[in-house]
C-alpha positions as CSV (number, residue, x, y, z in Angstrom):
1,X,90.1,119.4,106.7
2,X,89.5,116.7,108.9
3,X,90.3,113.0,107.6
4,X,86.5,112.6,107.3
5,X,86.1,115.8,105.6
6,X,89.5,114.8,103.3
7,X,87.3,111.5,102.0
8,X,83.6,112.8,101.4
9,X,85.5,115.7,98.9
10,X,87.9,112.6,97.8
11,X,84.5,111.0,96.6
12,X,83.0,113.2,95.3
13,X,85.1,114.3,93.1
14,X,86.5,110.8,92.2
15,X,84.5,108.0,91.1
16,X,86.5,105.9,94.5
17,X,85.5,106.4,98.2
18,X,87.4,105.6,101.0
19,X,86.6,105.2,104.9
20,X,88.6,106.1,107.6
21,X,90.4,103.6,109.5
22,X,92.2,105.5,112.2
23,X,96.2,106.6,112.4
24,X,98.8,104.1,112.0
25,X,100.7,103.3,114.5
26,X,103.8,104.8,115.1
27,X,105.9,107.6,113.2
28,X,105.9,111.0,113.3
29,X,104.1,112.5,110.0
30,X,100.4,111.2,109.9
31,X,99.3,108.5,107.5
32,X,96.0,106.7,108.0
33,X,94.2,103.6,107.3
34,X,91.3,103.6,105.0
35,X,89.0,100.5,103.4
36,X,88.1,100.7,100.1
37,X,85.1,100.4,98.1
38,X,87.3,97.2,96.7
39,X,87.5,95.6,99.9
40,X,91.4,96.5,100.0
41,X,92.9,98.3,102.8
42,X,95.0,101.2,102.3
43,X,97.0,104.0,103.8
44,X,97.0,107.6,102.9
45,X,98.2,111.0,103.1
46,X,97.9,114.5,102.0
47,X,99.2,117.1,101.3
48,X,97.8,120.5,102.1
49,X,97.6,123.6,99.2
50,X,97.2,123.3,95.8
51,X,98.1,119.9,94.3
52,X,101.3,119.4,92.3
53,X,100.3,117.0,90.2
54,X,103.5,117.0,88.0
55,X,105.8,116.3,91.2
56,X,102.8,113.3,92.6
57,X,103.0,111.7,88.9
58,X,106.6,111.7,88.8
59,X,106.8,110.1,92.5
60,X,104.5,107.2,91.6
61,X,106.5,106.7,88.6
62,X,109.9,106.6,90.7
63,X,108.1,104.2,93.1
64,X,106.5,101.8,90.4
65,X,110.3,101.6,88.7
66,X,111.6,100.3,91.6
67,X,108.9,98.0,92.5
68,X,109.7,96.4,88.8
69,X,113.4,96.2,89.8
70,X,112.5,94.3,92.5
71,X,112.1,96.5,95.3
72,X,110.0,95.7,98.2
73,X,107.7,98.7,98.3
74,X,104.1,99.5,98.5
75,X,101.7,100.3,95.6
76,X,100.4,103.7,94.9
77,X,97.1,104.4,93.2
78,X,97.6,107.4,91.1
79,X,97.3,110.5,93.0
80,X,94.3,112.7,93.7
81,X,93.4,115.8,93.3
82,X,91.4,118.3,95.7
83,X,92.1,121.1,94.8
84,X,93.5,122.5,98.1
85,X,94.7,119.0,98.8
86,X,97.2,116.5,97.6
87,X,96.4,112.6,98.5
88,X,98.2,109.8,98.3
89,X,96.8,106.9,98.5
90,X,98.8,103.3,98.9
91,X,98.1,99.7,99.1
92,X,98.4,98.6,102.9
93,X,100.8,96.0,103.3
94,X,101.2,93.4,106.6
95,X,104.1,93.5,108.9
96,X,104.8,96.0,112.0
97,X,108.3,98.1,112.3
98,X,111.0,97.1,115.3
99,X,113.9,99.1,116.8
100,X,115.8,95.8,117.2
101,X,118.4,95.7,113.9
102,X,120.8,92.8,113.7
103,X,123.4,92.0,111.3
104,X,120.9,90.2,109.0
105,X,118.8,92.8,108.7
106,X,121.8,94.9,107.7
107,X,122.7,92.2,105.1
108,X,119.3,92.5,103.6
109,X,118.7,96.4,103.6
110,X,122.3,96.5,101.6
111,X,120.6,94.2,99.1
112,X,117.8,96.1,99.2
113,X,119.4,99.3,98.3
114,X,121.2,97.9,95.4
115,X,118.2,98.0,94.1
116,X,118.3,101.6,93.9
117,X,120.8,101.8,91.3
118,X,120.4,103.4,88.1
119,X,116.9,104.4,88.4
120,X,117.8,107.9,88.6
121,X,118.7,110.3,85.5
122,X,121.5,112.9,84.9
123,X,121.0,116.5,86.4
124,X,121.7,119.0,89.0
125,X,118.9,118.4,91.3
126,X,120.0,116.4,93.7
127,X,123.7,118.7,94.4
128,X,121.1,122.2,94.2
129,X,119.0,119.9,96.7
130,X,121.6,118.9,99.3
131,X,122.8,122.2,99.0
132,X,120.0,124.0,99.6
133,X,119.7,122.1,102.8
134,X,123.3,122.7,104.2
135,X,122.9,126.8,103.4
136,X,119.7,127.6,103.7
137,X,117.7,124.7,105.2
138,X,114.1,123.3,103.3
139,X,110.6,123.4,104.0
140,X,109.6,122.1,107.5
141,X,113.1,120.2,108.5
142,X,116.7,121.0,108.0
143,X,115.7,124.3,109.5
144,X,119.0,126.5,110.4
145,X,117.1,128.5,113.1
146,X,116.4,126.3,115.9
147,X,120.4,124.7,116.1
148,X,121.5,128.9,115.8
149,X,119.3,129.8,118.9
150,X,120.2,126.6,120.6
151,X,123.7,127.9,121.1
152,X,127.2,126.3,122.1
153,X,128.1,123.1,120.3
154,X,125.1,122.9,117.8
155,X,125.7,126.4,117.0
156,X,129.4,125.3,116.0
157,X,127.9,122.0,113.9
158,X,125.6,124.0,112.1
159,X,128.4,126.5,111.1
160,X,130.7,123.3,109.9
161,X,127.7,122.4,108.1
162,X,126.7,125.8,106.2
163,X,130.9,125.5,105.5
164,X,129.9,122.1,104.2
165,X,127.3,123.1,101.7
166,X,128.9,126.5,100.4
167,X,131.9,124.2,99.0
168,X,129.5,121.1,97.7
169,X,130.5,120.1,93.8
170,X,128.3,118.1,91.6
171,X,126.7,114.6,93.2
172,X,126.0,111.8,91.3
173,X,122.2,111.6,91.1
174,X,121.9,108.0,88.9
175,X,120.2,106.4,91.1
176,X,116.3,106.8,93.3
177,X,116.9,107.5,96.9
178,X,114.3,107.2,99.4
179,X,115.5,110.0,102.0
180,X,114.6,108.7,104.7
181,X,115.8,105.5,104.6
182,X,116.1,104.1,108.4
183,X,114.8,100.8,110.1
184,X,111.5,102.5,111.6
185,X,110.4,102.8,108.0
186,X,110.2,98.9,107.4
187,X,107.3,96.5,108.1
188,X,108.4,93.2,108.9
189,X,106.1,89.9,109.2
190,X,106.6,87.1,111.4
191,X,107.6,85.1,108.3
192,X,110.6,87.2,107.4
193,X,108.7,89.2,105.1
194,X,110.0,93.0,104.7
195,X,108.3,96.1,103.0
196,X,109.9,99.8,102.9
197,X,107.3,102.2,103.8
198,X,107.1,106.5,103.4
199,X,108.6,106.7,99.7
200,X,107.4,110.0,99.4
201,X,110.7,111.5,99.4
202,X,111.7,109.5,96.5
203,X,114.0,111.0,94.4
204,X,116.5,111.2,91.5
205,X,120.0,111.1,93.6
206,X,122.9,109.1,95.2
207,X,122.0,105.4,96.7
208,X,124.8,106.0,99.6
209,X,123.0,108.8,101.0
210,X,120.7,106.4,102.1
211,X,123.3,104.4,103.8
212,X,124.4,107.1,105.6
213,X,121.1,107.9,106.9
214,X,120.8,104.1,108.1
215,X,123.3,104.7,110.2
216,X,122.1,108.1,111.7
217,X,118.6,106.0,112.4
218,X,120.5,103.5,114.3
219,X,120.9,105.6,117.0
220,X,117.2,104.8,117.7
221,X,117.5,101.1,117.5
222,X,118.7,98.1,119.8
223,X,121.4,96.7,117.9
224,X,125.1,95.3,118.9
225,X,127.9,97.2,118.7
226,X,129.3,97.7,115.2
227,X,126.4,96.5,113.4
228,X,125.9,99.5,111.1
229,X,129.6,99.3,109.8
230,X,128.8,97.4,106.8
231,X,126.5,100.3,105.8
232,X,128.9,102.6,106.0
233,X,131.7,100.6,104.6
234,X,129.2,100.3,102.0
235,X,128.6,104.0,101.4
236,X,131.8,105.1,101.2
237,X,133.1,102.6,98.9
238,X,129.9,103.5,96.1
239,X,130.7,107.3,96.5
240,X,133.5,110.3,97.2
241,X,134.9,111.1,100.8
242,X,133.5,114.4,99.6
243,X,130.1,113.5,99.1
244,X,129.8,111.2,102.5
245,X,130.5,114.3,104.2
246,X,128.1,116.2,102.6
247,X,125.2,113.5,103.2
248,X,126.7,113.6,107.1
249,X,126.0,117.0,107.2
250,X,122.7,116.8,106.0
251,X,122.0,113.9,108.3
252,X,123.7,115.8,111.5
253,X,121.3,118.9,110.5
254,X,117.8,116.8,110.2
255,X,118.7,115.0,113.3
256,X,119.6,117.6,115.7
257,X,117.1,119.9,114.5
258,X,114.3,117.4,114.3
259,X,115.2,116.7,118.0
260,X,115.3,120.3,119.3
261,X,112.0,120.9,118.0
262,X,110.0,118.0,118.5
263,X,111.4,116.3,121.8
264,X,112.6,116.6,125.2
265,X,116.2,118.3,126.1
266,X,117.7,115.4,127.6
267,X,117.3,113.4,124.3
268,X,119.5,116.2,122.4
269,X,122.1,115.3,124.9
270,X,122.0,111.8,124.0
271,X,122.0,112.1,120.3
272,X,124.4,115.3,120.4
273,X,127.7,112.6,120.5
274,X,126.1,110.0,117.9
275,X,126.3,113.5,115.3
276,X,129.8,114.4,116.9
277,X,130.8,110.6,115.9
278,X,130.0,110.7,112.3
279,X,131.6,114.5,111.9
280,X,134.5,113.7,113.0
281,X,134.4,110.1,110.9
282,X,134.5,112.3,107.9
283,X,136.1,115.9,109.0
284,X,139.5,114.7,107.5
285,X,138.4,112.8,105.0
């Protein structure tokens, strides 16, 4: 459906209509701006298929926990259902995102993440999760295929990665992560204002993965030299050498297929020694 098409069935099916406000800016996955019948601006998504409602619920209720604890996110309106579409509709908030990261910033998105802790709950989803991605790859990223057929030295990091997953033990999964926890997810005002956008991810799981992808996300961002160390001081002193290898792995595997697939050759060549850096930060660990 077409986002005009998404809203008319939204209304009519909900007592709540929205109006298209055009894409926002930047990112990669499509959100939107809408106006409400409130006079509120907001941002939304969907989700083609049939709705899982169970999963939605249980996102806005990981997202409203940590927005109680403090933690400067968006607020979601409960989710709708289409029938062959899943939307989610959030509060727009003020503030624009920036590739400049300075040691401030850091300082404040550690802060931020402690926030994070012990919102989770005990399980094995997040290990079957992590693992899944390292062995078999997930649904629309992570995919194995495009590092096999890209040959040579991704071909060798995606077989140190599938190595990676088939020995993976049990991860702590006490806290909410985001997933995709990186600088060009956060709004900032003039004012010093800050808001982490794209929870959608949210999930039960380990708060130093999101560390560790921080630091993969730097390698998009104009920052001095060294100014991601505290993150990753930070991750591997809240976690196992094992696990930071694991969430590197992960990271390594998004990154360079996300890249292969989506952008120009020369910028795998660019971010190909950024994913060497990390492995070999935690090969003999």
């Amino acid at each position: 459906m077409t986002p005009d098409e998404l809203l008319a069935a939204l209304s009519e099916r909900y007592p709540y209509t929205l109006t298209d406000g055009g894409p926002c800016p930047g990112g990669e996955v499509g959100a939107r701006y809408a106006n409400g019948p409130d006079g509120r601006a907001y941002v939304y998504k969907w989700i083609d298929g049939p709705a899982d409602m169970v999963w939605a619920t249980a996102l806005i209720d990981r997202i409203t926990r940590l927005r109680s604890n403090g933690y400067p996110a968006p607020r979601y309106l409960e989710p709708f259902d289409l029938g062959t579409a899943l939307v989610l509709v959030q509060e727009s908030v003020a503030g624009s995102w920036s590739d400049a990261v300075d040691h401030e910033l850091v300082r404040r998105m550690l802060s931020v993440n402690d926030r994070q802790a012990g919102l989770g709950q005990s399980g094995s989803e997040w290990s079957d999760y992590i693992a899944m991605t390292l062995t078999e790859g997930a649904n629309g990223y992570c995919l194995h295929r495009s590092l096999r057929e890209q040959g040579g030295e991704v071909a060798d990091i995606l077989g140190w990665v599938q190595a990676v997953g088939r020995a993976i033990g049990p991860l702590p999964q006490a806290d909410l992560v985001h997933l995709d926890f990186h600088h060009r997810n956060l709004l900032r005002t003039a004012d010093g204002g800050l808001t982490v956008v794209d929870m959608e991810g949210c999930q039960p799981g380990d708060r130093a993965f999101d560390l560790v992808t921080f630091c993969f996300g730097m390698s998009h961002a104009e920052a001095p030299v060294g100014v991601e160390e505290p993150l990753w001081l930070r991750a591997i002193e809240l976690t196992s050498s094992e696990n930071v290898r694991a969430y590197v792995a992960h990271m390594a595997l998004r990154l360079l297929d996300w890249t292969i697939r989506l952008h120009p050759a020369p910028e795998l060549h660019r971010l190909l020694p950024v994913v060497r850096r990390f492995i070999d930060r935690v090969q003999d660990s």
